[in-house]
MIDOSE-1310 file (N, C-alpha, C; in nm, 2 decimals, decimal comma, always signed):
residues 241
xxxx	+0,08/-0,12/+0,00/+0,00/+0,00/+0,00/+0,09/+0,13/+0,00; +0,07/+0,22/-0,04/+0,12/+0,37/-0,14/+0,16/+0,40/+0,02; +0,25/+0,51/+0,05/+0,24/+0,58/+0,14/+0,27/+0,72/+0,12; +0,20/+0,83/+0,20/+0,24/+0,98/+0,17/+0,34/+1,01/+0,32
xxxx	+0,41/+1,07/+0,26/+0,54/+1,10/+0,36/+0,55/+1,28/+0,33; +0,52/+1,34/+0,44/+0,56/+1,49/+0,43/+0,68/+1,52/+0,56; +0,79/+1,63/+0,50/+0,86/+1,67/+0,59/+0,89/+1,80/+0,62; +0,78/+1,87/+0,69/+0,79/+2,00/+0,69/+0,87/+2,09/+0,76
xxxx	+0,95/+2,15/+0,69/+1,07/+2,19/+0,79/+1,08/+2,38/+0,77; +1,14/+2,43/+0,80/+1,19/+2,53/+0,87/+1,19/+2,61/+0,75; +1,19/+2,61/+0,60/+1,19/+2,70/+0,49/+1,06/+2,66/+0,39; +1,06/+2,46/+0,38/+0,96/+2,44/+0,29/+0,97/+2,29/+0,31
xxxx	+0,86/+2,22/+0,24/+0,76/+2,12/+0,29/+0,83/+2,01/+0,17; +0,90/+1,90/+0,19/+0,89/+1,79/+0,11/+0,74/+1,70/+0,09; +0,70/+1,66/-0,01/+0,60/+1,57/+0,00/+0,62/+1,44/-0,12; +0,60/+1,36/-0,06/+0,65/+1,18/-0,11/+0,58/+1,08/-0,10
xxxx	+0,57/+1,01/-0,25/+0,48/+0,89/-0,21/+0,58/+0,77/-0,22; +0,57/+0,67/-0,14/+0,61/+0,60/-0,13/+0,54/+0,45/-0,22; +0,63/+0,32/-0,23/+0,52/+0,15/-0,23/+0,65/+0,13/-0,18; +0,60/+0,05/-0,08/+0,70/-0,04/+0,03/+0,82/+0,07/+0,03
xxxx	+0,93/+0,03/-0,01/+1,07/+0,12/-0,02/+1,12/+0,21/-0,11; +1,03/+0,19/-0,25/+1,04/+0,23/-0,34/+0,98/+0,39/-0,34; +1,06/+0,46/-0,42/+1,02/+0,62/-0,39/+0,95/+0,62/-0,55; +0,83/+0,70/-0,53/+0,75/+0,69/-0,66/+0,79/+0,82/-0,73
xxxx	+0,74/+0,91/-0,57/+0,70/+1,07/-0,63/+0,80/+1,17/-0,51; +0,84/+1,25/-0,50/+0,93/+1,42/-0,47/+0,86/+1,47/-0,51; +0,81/+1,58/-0,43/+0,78/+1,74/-0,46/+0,80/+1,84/-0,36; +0,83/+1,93/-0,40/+0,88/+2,06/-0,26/+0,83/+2,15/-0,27
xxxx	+0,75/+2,21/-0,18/+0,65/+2,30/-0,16/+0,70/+2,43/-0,04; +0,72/+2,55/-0,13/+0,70/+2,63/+0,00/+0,57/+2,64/+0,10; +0,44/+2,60/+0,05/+0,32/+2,57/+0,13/+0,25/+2,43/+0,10; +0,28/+2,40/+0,26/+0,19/+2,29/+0,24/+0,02/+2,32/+0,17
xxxx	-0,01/+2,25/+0,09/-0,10/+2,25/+0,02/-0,25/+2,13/+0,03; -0,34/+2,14/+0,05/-0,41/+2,04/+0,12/-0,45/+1,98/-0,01; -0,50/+2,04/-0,09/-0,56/+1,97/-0,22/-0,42/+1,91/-0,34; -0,30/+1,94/-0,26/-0,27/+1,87/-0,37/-0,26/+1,75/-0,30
xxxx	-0,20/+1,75/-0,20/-0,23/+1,61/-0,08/-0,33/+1,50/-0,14; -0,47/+1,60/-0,17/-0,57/+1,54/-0,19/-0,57/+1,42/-0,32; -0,48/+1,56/-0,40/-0,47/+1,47/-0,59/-0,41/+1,36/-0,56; -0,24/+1,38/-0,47/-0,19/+1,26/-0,46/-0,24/+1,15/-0,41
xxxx	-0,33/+1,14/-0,33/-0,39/+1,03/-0,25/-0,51/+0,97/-0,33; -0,58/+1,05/-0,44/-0,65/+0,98/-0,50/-0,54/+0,89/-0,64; -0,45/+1,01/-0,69/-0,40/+0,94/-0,79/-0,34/+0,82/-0,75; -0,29/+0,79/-0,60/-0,24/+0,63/-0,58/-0,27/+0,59/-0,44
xxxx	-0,44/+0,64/-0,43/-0,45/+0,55/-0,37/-0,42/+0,51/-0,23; -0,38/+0,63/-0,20/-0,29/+0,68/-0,07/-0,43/+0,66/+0,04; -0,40/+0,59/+0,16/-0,47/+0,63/+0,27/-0,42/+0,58/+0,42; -0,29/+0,61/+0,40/-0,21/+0,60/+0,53/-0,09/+0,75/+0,50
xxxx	-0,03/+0,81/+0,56/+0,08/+0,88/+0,57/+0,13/+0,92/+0,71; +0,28/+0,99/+0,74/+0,33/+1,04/+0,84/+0,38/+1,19/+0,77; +0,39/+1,28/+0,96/+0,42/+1,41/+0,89/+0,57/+1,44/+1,02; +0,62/+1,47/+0,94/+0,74/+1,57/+1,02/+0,74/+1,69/+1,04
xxxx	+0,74/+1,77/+1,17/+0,68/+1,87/+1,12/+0,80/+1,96/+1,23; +0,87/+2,05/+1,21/+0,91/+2,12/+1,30/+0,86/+2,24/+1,43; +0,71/+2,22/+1,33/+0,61/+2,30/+1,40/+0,50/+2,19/+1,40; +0,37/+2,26/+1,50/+0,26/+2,13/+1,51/+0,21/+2,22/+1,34
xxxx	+0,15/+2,10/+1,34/+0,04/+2,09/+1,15/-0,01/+2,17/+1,19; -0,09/+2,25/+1,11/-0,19/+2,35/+1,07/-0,30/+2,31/+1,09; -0,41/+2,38/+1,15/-0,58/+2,29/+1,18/-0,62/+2,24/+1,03; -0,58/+2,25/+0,94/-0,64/+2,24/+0,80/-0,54/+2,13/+0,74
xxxx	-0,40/+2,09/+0,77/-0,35/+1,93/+0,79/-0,40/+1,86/+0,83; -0,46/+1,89/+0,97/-0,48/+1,80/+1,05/-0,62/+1,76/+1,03; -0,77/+1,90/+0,98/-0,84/+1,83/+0,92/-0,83/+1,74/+0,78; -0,78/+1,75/+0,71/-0,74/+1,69/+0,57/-0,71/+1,59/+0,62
xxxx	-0,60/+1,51/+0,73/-0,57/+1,34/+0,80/-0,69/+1,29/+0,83; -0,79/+1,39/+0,90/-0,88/+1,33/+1,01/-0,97/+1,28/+0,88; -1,00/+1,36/+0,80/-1,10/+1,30/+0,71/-1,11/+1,22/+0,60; -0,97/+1,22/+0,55/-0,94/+1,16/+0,42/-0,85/+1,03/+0,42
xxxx	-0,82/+1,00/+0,54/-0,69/+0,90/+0,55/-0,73/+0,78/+0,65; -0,74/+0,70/+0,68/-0,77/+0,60/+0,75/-0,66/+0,60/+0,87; -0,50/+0,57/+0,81/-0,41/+0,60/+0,96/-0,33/+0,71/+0,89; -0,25/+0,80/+1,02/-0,15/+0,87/+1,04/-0,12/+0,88/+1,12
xxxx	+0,04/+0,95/+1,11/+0,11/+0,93/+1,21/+0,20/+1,10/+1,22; +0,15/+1,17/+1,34/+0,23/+1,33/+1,35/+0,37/+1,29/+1,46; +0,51/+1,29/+1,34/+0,61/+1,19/+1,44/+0,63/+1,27/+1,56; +0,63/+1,23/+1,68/+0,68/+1,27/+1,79/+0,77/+1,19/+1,91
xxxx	+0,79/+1,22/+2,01/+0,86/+1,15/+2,10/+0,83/+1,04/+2,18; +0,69/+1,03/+2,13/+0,59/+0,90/+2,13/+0,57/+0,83/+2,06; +0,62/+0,82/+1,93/+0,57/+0,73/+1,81/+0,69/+0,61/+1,85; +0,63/+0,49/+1,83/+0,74/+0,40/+1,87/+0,83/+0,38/+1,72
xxxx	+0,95/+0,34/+1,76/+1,07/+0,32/+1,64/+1,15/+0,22/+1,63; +1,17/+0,24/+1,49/+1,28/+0,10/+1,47/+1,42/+0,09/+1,54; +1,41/+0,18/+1,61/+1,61/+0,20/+1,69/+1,54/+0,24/+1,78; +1,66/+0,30/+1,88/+1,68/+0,29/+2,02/+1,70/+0,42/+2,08
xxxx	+1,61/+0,52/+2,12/+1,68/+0,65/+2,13/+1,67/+0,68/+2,31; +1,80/+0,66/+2,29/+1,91/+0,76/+2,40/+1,92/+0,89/+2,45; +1,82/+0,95/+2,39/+1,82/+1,11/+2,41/+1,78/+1,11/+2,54; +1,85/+1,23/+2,60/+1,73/+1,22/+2,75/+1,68/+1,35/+2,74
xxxx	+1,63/+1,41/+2,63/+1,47/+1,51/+2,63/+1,46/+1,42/+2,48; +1,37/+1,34/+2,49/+1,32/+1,30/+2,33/+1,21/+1,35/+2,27; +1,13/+1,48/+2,38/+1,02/+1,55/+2,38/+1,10/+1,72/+2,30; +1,19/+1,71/+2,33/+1,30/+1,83/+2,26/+1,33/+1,80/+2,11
xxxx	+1,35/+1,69/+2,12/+1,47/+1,62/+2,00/+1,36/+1,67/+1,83; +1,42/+1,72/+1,72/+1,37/+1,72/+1,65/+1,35/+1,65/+1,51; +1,17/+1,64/+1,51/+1,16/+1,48/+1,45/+1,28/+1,43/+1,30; +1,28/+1,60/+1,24/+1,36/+1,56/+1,11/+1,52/+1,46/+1,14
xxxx	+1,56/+1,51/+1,27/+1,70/+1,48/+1,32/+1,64/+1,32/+1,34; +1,57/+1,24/+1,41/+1,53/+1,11/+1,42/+1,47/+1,05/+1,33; +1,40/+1,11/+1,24/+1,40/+1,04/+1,10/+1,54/+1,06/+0,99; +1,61/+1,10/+1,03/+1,77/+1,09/+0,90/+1,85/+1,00/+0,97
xxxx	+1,82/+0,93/+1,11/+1,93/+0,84/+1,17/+1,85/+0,70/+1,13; +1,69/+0,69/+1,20/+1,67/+0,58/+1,12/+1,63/+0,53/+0,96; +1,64/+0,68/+0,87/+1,70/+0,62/+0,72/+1,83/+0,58/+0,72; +1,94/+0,64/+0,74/+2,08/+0,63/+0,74/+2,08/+0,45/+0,81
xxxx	+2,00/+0,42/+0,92/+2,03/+0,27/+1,00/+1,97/+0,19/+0,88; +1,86/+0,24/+0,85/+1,80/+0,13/+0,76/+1,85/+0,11/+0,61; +1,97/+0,20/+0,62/+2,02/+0,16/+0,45/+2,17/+0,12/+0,50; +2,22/+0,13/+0,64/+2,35/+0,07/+0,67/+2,32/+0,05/+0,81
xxxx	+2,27/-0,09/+0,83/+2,21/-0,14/+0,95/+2,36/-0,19/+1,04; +2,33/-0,22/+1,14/+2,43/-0,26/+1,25/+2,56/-0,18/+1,26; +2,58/-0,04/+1,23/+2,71/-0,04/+1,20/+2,67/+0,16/+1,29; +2,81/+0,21/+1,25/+2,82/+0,32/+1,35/+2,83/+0,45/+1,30
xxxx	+2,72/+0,48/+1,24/+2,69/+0,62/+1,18/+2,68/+0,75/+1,21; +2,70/+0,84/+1,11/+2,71/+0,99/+1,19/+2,65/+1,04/+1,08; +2,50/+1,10/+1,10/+2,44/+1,19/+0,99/+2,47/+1,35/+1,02; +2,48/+1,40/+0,93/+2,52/+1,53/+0,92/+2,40/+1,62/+0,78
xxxx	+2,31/+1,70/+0,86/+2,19/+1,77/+0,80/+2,26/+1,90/+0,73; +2,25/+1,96/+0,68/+2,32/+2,06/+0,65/+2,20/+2,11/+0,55; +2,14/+2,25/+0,68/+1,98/+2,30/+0,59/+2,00/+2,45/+0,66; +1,85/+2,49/+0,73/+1,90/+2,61/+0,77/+1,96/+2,60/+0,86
xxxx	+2,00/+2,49/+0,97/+2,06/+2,47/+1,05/+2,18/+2,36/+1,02; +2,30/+2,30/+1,08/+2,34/+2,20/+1,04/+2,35/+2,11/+1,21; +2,32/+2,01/+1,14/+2,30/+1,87/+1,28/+2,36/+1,78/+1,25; +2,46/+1,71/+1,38/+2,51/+1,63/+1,36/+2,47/+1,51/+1,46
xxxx	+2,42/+1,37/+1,37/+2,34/+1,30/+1,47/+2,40/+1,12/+1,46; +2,43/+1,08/+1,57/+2,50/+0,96/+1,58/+2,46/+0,84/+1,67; +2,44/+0,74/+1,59/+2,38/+0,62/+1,55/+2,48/+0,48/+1,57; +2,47/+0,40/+1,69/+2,52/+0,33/+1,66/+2,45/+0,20/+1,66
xxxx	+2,48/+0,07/+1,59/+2,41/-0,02/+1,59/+2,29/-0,05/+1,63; +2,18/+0,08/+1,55/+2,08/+0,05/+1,57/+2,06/+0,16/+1,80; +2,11/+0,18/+1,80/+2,10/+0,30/+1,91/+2,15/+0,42/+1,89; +2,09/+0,51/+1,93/+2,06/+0,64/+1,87/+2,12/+0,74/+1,99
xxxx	+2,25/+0,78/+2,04/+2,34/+0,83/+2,11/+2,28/+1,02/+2,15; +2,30/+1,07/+2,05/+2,28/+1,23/+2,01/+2,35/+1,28/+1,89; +2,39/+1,42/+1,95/+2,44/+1,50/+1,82/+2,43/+1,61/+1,87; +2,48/+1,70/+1,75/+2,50/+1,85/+1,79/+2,44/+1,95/+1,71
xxxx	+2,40/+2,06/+1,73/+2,32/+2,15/+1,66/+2,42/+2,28/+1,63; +2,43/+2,33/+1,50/+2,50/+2,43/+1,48/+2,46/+2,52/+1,41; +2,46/+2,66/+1,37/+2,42/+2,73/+1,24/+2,43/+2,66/+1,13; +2,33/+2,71/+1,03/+2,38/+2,68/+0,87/+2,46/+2,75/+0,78
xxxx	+2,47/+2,73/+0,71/+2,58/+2,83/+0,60/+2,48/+2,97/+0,58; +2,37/+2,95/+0,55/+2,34/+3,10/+0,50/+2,32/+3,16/+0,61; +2,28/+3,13/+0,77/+2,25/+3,16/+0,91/+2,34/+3,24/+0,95; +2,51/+3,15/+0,90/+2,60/+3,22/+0,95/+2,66/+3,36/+0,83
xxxx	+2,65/+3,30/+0,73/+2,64/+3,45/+0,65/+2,53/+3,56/+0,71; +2,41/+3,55/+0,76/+2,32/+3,66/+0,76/+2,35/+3,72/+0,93; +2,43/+3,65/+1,04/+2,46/+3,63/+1,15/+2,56/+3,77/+1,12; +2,67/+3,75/+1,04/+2,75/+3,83/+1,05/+2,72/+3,93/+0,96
xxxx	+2,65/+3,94/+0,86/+2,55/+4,10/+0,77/+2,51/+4,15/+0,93; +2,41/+4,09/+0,97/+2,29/+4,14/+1,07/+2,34/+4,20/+1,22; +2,49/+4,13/+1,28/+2,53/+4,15/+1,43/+2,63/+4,27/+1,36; +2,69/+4,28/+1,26/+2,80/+4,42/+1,26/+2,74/+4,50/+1,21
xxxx	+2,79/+4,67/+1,23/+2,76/+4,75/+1,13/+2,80/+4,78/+0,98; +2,89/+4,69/+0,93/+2,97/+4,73/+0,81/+3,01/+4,61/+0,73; +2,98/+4,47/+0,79/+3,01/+4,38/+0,72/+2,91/+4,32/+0,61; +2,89/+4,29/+0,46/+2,82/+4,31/+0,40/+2,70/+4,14/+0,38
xxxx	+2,61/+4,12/+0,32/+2,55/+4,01/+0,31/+2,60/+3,94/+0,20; +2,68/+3,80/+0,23/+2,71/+3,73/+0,12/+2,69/+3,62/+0,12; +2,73/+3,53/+0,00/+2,65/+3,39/-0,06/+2,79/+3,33/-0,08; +2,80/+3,21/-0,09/+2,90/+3,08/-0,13/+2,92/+3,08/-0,26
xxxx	+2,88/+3,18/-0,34/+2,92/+3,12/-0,50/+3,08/+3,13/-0,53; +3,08/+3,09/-0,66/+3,28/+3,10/-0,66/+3,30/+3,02/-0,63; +3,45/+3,04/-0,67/+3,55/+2,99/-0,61/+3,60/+3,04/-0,46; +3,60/+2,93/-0,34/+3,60/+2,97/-0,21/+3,75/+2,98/-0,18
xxxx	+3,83/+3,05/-0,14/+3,99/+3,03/-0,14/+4,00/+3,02/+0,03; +4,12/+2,97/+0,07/+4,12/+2,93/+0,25/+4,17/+3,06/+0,30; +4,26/+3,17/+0,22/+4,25/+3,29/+0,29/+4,20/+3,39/+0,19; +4,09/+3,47/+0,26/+4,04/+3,61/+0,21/+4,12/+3,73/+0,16
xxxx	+4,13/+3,72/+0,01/+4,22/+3,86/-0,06/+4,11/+4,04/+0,01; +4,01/+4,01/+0,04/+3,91/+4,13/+0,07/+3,79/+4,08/+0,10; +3,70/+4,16/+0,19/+3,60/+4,16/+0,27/+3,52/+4,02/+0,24; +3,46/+4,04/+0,11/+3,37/+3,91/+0,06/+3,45/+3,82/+0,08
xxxx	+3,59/+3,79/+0,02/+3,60/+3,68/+0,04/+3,64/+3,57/+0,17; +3,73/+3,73/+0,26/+3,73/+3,68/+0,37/+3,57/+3,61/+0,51; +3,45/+3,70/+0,42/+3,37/+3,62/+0,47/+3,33/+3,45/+0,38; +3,35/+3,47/+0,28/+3,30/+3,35/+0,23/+3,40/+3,27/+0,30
xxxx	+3,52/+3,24/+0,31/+3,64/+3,16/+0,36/+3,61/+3,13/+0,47; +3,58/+3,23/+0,61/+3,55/+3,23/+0,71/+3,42/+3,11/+0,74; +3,33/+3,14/+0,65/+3,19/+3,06/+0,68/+3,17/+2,93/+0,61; +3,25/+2,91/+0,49/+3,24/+2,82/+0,43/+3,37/+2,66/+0,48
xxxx	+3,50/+2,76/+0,45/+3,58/+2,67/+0,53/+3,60/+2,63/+0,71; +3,48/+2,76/+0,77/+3,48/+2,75/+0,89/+3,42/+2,56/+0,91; +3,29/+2,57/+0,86/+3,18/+2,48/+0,82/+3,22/+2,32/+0,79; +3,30/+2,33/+0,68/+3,38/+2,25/+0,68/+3,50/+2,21/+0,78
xxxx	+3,59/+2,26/+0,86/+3,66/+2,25/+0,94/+3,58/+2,18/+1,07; +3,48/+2,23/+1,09/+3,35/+2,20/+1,17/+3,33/+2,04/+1,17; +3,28/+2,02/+1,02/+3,22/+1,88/+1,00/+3,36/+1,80/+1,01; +3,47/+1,80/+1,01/+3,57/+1,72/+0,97/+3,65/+1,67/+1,12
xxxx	+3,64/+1,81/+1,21/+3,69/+1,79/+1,31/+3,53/+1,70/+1,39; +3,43/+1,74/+1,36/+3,36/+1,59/+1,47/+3,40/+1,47/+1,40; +3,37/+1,48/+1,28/+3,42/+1,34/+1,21/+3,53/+1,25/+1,28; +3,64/+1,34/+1,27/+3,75/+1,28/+1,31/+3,77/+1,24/+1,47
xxxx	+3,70/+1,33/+1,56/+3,67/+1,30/+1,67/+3,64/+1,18/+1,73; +3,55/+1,13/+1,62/+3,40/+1,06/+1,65/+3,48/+0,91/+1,62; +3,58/+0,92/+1,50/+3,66/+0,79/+1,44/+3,77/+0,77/+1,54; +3,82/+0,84/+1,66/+3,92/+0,79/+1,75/+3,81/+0,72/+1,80
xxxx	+3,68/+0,75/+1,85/+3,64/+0,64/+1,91/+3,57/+0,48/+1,82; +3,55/+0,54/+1,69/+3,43/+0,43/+1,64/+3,49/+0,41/+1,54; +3,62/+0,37/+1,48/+3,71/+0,36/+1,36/+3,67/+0,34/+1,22; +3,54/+0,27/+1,23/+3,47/+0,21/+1,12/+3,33/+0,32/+1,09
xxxx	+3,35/+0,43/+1,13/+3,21/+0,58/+1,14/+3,18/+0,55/+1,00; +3,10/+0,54/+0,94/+3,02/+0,61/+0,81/+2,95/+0,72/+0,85; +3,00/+0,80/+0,74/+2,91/+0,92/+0,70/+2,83/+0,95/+0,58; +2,71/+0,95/+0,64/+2,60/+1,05/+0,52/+2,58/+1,18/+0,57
xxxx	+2,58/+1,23/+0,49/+2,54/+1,40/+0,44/+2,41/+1,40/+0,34; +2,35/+1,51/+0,43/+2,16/+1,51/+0,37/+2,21/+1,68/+0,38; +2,04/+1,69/+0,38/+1,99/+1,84/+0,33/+2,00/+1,93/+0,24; +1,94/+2,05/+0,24/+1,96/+2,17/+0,18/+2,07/+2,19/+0,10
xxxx	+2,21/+2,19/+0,14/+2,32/+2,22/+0,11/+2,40/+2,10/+0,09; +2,37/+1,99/+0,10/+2,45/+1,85/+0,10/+2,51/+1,86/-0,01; +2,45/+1,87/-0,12/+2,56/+1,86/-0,28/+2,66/+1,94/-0,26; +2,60/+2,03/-0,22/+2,76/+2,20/-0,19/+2,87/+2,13/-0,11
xxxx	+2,83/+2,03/-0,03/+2,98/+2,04/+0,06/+3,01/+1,88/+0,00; +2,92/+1,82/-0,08/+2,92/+1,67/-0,10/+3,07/+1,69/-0,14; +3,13/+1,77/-0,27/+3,27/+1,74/-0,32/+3,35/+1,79/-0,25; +3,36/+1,89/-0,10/+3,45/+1,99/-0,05/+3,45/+1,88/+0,13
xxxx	+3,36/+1,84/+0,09/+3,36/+1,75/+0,24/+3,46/+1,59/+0,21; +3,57/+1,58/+0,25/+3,66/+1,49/+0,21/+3,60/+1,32/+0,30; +3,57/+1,35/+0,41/+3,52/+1,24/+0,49/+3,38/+1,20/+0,48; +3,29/+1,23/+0,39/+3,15/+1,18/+0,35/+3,12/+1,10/+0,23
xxxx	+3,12/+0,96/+0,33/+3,06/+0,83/+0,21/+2,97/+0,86/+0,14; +2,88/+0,88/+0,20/+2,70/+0,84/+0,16/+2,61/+1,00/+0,15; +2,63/+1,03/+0,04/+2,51/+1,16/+0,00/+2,40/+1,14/-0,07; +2,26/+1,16/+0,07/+2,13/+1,14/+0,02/+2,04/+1,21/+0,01
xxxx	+1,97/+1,29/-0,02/+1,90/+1,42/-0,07/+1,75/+1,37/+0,04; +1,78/+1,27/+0,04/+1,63/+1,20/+0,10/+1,62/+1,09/+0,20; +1,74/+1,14/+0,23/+1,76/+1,06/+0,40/+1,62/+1,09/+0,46; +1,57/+1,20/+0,51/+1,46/+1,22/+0,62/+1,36/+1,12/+0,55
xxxx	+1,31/+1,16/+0,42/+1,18/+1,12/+0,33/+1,19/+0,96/+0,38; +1,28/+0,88/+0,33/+1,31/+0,74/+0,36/+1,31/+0,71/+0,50; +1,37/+0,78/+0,60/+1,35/+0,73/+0,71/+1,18/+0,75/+0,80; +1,11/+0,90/+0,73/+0,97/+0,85/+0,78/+0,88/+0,74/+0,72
xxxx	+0,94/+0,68/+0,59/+0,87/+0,59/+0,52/+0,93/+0,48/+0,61; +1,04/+0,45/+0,69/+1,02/+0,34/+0,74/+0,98/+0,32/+0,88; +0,93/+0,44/+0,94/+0,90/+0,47/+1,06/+0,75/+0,46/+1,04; +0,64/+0,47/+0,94/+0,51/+0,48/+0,94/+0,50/+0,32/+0,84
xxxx	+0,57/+0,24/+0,81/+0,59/+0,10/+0,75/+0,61/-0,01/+0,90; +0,65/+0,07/+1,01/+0,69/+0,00/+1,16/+0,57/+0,05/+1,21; +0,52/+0,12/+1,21/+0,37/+0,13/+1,30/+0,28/+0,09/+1,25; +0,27/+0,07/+1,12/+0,17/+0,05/+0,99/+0,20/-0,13/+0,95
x	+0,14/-0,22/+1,03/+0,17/-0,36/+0,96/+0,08/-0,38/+0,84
């Protein structure tokens, strides 16, 4: 049976249909949209889905589940899961960050993973055999670009295009270098951290920005655009026999 998978996050709204593991349909929405919800569920048939949501649903989500769907699931720190989480606020923890560890488990089960989000925020979240440890929350690339526009008087607003060089010939570039190879320096030093203890670490890299650091990030195996999407498809496939 089809499944609808939404992951609504902090700029805009993934929406995915799933059959068993298989990914049918992607679409990304700055607004969630109820009728197109609607088209997709007639066109396959949809009458189960789960939502991610960084905020609670909208009364008009939530009517649209209640009426049209037989089960759903709004993931929280009560929904039961295929791993093991260790967090001690699991009522804090956010749901996108616990759906990208058990995609990442369920496509490299038994073994000792470190997902790394990199959206408006970047998170780093670590998985081991199927137990679910924590992670760390940091700014994102554009956060910290608009951090330093917005807290100085004179420093200007800039983007990552270009060529990034490790030291700044003038202003721009010394902010792109600063935030870009900061970022990087960032990811590589938990990485490495993480591998004195767990020698055999895989890394995936998701989100927003994942392709941008996919080639500049030297320590990331596994780049998946759809880490979260896949791991609520197997989190509403475990609740859903």
């Amino acid at each position: 049976m089809p499944n609808l998978i939404i992951d609504q996050g902090n700029t805009s709204a993934k929406v995915a249909v799933f059959e068993a593991d298989r990914l049918l349909l992607e679409e990304i929405h700055e607004q969630l949209q109820t009728d197109r919800l609607r088209e997709l569920c007639d066109s396959y048939s949809i009458r189960r889905a789960i939502i991610s949501n960084v905020n609670k649903p909208s009364d008009e989500v939530y009517a649209f589940f209640g009426s049209y769907l037989d089960t759903w699931i709004c993931l929280d720190h009560q929904t039961p899961l295929p791993i093991k989480n260790l967090y001690l606020t699991p009522e804090t923890l956010g749901p996108d960050r616990l759906a990208a560890v058990v995609g990442a488990d369920n496509i490299k089960p038994n073994a000792s993973l470190l997902v790394i989000d990199s959206g408006t925020a970047v998170t780093y979240d670590f998985i081991d055999k199927g137990i679910y440890h924590g992670g760390n929350i940091a700014p994102g690339l554009r956060m910290r670009f608009r951090a330093l526009h917005e807290f100085t008087s004179k420093l200007p607003l800039c983007g990552h295009e270009g060529e990034i060089p490790l030291l700044g010939k003038d202003t721009v570039t010394a902010i792109q270098s600063g935030v870009v190879n900061g970022m990087l320096f960032e990811m590589e030093g938990v990485i490495q951290a993480l591998k004195l203890r767990y020698p055999d670490l895989y890394i995936f890299l998701t989100g927003g920005d994942a392709f941008f650091f996919e080639s500049r990030l030297k320590s990331a195996n596994f780049v998946d655009y759809f880490l979260v999407i896949k791991g609520l498809n197997r989190i509403l496939n475990y609740n859903v026999k």
